[in-house]
C-alpha positions as CSV (number, residue, x, y, z in Angstrom):
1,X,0.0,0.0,0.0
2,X,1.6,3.4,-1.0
3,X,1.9,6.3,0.9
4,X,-0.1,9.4,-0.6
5,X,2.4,11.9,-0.8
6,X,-0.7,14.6,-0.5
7,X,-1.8,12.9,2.6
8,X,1.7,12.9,4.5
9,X,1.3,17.2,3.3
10,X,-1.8,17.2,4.8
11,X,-0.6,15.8,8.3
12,X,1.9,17.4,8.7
13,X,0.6,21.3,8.2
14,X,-2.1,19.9,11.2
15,X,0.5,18.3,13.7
16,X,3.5,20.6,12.8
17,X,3.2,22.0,16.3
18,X,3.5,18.9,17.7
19,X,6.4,17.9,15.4
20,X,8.0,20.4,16.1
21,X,7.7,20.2,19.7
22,X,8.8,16.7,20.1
23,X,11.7,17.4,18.2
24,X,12.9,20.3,20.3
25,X,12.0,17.6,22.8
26,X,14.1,15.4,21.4
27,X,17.1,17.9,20.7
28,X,17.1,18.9,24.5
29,X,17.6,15.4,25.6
30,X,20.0,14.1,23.0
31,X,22.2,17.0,24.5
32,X,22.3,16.5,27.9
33,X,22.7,12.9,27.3
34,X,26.3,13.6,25.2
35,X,27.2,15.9,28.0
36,X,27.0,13.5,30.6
37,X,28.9,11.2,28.5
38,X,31.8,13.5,27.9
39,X,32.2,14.4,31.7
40,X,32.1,10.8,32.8
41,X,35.2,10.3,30.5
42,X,37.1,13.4,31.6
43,X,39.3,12.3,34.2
44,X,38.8,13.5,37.5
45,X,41.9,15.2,38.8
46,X,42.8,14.4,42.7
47,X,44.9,16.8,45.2
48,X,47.8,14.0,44.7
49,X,47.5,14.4,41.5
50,X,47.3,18.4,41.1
51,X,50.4,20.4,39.5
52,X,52.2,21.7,42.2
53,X,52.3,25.3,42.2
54,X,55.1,27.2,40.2
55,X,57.6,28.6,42.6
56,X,58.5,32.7,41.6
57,X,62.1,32.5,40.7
58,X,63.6,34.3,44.0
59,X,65.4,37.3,42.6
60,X,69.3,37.4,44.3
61,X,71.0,40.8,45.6
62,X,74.4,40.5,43.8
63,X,76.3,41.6,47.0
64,X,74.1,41.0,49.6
65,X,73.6,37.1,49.3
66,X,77.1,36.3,49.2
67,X,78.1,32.5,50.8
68,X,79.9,32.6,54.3
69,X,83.2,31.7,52.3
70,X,83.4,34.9,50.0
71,X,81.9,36.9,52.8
72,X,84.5,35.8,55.0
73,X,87.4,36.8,51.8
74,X,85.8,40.2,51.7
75,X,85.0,41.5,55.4
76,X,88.5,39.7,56.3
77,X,91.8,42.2,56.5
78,X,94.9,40.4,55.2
79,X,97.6,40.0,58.8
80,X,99.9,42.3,56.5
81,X,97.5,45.0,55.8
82,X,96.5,45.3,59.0
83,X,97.7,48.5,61.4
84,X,99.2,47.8,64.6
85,X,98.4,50.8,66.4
86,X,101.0,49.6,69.3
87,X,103.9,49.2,66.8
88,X,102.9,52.5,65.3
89,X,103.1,54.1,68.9
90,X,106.9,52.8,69.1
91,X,109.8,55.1,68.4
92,X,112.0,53.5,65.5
93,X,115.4,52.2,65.9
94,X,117.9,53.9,64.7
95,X,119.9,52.2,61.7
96,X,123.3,50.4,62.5
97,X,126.5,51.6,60.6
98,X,125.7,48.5,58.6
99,X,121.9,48.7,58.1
100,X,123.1,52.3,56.5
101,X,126.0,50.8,54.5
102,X,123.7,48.1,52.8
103,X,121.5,50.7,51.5
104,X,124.4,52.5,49.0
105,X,124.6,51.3,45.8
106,X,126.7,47.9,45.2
107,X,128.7,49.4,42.5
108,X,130.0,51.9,44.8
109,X,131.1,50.1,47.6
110,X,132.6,48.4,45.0
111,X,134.4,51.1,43.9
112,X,135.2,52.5,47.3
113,X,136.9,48.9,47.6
114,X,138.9,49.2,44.4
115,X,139.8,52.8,45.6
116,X,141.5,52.5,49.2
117,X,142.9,48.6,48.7
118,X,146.1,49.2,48.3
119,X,146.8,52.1,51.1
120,X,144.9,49.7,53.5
121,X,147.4,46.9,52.2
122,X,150.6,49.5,53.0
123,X,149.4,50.7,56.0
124,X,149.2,46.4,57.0
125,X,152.8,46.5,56.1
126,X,154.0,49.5,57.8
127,X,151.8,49.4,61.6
128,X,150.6,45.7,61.0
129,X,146.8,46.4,61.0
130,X,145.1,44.3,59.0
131,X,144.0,45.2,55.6
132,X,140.6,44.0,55.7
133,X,140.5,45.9,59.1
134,X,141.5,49.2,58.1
135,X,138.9,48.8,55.0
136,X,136.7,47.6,56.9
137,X,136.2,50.3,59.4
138,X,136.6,52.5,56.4
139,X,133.5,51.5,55.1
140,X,131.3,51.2,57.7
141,X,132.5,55.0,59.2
142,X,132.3,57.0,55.9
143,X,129.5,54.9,54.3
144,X,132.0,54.0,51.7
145,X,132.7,57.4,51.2
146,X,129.2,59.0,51.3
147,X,128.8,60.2,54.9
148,X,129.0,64.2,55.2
149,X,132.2,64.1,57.3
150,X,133.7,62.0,54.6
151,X,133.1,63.6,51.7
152,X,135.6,65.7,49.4
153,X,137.3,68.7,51.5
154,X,136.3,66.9,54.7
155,X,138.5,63.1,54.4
156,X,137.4,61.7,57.3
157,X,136.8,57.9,56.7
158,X,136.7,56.4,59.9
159,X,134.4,58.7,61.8
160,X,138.1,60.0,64.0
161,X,137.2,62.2,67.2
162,X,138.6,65.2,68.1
163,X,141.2,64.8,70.9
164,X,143.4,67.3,73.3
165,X,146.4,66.2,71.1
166,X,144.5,67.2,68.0
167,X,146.0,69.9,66.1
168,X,144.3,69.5,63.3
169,X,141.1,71.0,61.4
170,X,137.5,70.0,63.1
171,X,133.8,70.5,62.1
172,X,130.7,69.7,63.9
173,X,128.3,66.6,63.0
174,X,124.9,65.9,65.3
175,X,126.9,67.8,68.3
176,X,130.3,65.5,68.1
177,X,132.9,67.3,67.2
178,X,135.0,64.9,64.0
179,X,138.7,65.5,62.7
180,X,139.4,67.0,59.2
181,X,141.8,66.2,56.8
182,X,143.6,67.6,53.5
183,X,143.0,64.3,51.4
184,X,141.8,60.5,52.1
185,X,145.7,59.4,52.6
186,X,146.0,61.8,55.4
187,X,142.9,59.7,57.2
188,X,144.2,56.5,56.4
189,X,147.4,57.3,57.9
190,X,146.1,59.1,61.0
191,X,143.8,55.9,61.3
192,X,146.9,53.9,61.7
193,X,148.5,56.3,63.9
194,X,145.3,56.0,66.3
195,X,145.0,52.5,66.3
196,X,148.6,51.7,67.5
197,X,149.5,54.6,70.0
198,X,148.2,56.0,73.3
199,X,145.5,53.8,74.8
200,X,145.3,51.3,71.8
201,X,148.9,50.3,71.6
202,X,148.0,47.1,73.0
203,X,146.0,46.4,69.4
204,X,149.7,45.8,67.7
205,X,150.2,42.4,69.9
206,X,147.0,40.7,68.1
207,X,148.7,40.0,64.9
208,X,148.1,40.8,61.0
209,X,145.7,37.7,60.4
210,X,143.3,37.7,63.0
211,X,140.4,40.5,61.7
212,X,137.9,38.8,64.3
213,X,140.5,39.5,67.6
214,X,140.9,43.1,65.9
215,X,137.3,43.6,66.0
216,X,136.4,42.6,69.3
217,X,139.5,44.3,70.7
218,X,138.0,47.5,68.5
219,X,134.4,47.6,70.6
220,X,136.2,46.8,73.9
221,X,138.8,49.7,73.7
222,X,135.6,52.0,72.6
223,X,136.7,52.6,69.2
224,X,132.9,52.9,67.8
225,X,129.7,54.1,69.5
226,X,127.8,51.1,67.7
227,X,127.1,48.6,70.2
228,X,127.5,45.5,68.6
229,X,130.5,46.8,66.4
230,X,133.0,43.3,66.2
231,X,129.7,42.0,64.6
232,X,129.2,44.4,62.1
233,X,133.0,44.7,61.5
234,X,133.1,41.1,60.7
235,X,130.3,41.0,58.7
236,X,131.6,43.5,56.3
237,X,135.1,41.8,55.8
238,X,133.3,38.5,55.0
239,X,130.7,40.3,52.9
240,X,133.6,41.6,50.5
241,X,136.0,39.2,51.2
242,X,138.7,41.8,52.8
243,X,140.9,38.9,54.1
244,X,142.4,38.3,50.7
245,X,143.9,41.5,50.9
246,X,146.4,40.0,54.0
């Protein structure tokens, strides 16, 4: 049996409300059906399963935040740059004759060396003071040859006192009154004569070799005002090597 095409018209401008109405019907319902679907197979997230929270990346002061190591290098003062008040406070000790001679020039000692060898080797021969004695005093006294009282016009080498018996020219250094000569010979020799006359003639029994017995015997008779002068005496004759000149 076929269906009359005119008939099927015919219902359908009479129901359409109703058609139309069970469609929206339908609509609604098929919705909410495939929306309940899709949230039953979305995964339901748990606290344990949550993304923790992104931590703010903590911002560091450049030179506030240092470790205990480099703030230890920075607030630290070095022991050698530190200033000791105390040693501040202290008067400094005057240089020794030897301090003062180490700080010339090498060359020049040197040179004073090469300059007075020969008279100190003469006077050995002729009042039997060592050479390396009578240099040796010679250096340490005039600074080989740069002290005031030593240099040119002046001539005295071995730092020579004035005495009663002095005849002789004289000039005043720090309030001690020193000996002045015509030319370095005339100290050398006068040198010689002091050494082996007056009190000191007991100097000529110790011999020509023995520099160290000349240099004790030198601080006990009072010869310098440095304390420890043997020592410094010594050390200077073994610095240059003044006993070859014997």
């Amino acid at each position: 049996m076929g269906i009359d095409k005119e008939q099927v018209i015919a219902y359908l401008q009479r129901n359409w409300f109703k058609i139309g109405l069970a469609a929206l019907l339908l609509f609604v319902v098929f919705k909410k059906d495939l929306s309940f679907k899709l949230n039953l197979n979305t995964p339901v997230r748990t606290e344990e399963q949550a993304p923790p929270p992104q931590e703010r990346p903590v911002k560091r002061e450049r030179y506030t935040e240092l470790d205990k190591e480099q703030a230890a290098q920075i607030t630290e003062v070095p022991a050698t740059e530190r200033f000791d008040l105390a040693s501040a406070a202290r008067p400094r000790r005057p240089l020794t004759a030897l301090e003062r001679l180490q700080q010339i020039n090498e060359t020049q000692v040197r040179e004073y060396i090469q300059r007075f060898d020969r008279v100190a080797q003469s006077e050995q021969k002729k009042f039997g003071i060592p050479a390396s004695v009578t240099l040796g005093n010679a250096l340490l006294n005039s600074l080989a040859g740069t002290a005031a009282w030593s240099a040119e016009g002046r001539n005295n080498h071995f730092l020579l006192p004035c005495t009663e018996d002095w005849k002789g020219d004289s000039k005043s250094y720090d309030g001690r009154c020193l000996r002045q000569y015509e030319n370095a010979w005339t100290s050398f020799r006068d040198h010689s004569f002091y050494l082996t006359t007056g009190p000191n003639t007991v100097l000529r029994e110790l011999g020509k070799e023995d520099y160290e017995a000349w240099a004790a015997a030198l601080q006990q008779q009072g010869f310098s005002k440095e304390q420890d002068y043997a020592r410094q005496l010594v050390s200077v004759i073994k610095t240059y090597k003044l006993y070859e000149l014997h």
